[in-house]
C-alpha positions as MATLAB code, in Angstrom:
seq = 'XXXXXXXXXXXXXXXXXXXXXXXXXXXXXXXXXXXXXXXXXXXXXXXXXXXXXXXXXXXXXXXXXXXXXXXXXXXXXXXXXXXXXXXXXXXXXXXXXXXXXXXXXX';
ca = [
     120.552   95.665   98.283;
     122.012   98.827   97.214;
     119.906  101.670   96.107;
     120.801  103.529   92.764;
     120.734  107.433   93.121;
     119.251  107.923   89.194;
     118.082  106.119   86.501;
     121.169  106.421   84.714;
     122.818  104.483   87.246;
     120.970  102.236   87.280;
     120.978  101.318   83.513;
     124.786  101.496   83.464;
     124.834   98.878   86.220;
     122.211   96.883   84.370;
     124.126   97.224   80.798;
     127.648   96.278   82.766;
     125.579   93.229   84.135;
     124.006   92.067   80.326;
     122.437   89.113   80.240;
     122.779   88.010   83.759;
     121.217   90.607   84.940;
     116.855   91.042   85.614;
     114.857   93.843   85.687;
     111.259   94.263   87.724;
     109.428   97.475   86.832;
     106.520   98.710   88.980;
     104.694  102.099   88.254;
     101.671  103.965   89.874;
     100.195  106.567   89.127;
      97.526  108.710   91.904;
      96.180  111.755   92.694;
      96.923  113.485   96.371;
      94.543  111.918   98.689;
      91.027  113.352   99.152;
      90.828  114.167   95.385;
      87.378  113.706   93.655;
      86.574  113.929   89.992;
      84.354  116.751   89.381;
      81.049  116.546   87.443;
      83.598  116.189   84.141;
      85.655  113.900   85.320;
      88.462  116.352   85.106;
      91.628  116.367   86.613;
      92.805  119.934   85.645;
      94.139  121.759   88.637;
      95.809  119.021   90.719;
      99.149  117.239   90.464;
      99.108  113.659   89.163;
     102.080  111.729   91.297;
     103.818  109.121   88.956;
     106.016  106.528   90.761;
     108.571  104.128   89.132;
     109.839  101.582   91.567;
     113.159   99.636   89.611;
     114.874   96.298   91.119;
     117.593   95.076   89.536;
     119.062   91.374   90.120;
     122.236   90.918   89.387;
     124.304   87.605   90.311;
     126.456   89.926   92.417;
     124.271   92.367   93.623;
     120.441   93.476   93.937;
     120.280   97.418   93.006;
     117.183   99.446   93.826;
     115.887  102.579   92.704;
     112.656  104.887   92.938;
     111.572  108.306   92.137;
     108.155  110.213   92.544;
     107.627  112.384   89.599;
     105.219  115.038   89.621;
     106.733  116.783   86.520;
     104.882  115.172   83.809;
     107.856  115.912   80.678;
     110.432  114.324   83.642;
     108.152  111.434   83.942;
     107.863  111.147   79.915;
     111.940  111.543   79.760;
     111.983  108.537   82.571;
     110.108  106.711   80.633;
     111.815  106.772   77.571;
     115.189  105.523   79.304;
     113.199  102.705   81.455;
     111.670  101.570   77.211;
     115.483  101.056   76.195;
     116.697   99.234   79.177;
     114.014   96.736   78.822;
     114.956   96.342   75.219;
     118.384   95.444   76.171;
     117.663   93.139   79.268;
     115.601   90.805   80.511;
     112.557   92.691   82.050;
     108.789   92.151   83.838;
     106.370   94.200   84.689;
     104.778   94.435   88.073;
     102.456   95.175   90.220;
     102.723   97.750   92.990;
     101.869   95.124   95.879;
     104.670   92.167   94.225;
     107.130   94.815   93.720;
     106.739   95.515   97.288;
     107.038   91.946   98.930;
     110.256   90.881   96.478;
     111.491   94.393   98.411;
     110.665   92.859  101.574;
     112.207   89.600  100.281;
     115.314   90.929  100.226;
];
């Protein structure tokens, strides 16, 4: 498995791939541990972590890549790029937990 160093990359390897090529999508989102919701159930004042975990299969190669955003507008922009890859390819979401054992897997 060869991890991707952006998001870009990884879409240009998908794209170059086309059909053959499968997408798995995992994403979490979590507070820093020890957080509580207040009385209001409010968030405001601490940073929400947003992870995007991204395997690839391709018949050559299996391409992985992940990023922790805690920039909300980078996590949007991410986002936006991840909704037209899985327009173009074949894509699933997943869960945290099966994203991690197909890691594992391979």
């Amino acid at each position: 498995m060869i991890k991707a160093d952006s998001l870009e990359e990884l879409s240009r390897l998908a794209k170059q791939a086309g059909e053959n090529s499968w997408l798995l999508v995992s994403q979490n989102e979590s507070y820093p541990a020890g957080f509580t919701l207040g009385d209001e159930d409010s968030a405001a004042g601490t940073t929400l972590k947003m992870e995007m975990q991204l395997l690839l299969e391709t018949p050559e190669q299996n391409y992985y890549f992940a990023n922790q955003y805690q920039d909300e507008e980078l996590y949007k922009e991410a986002i936006s790029q991840l909704e037209e890859l899985m327009e173009e390819i074949r894509s699933e979401t997943v869960e945290p937990s099966v994203m991690e054992a197909r890691l594992h897997q391979n």
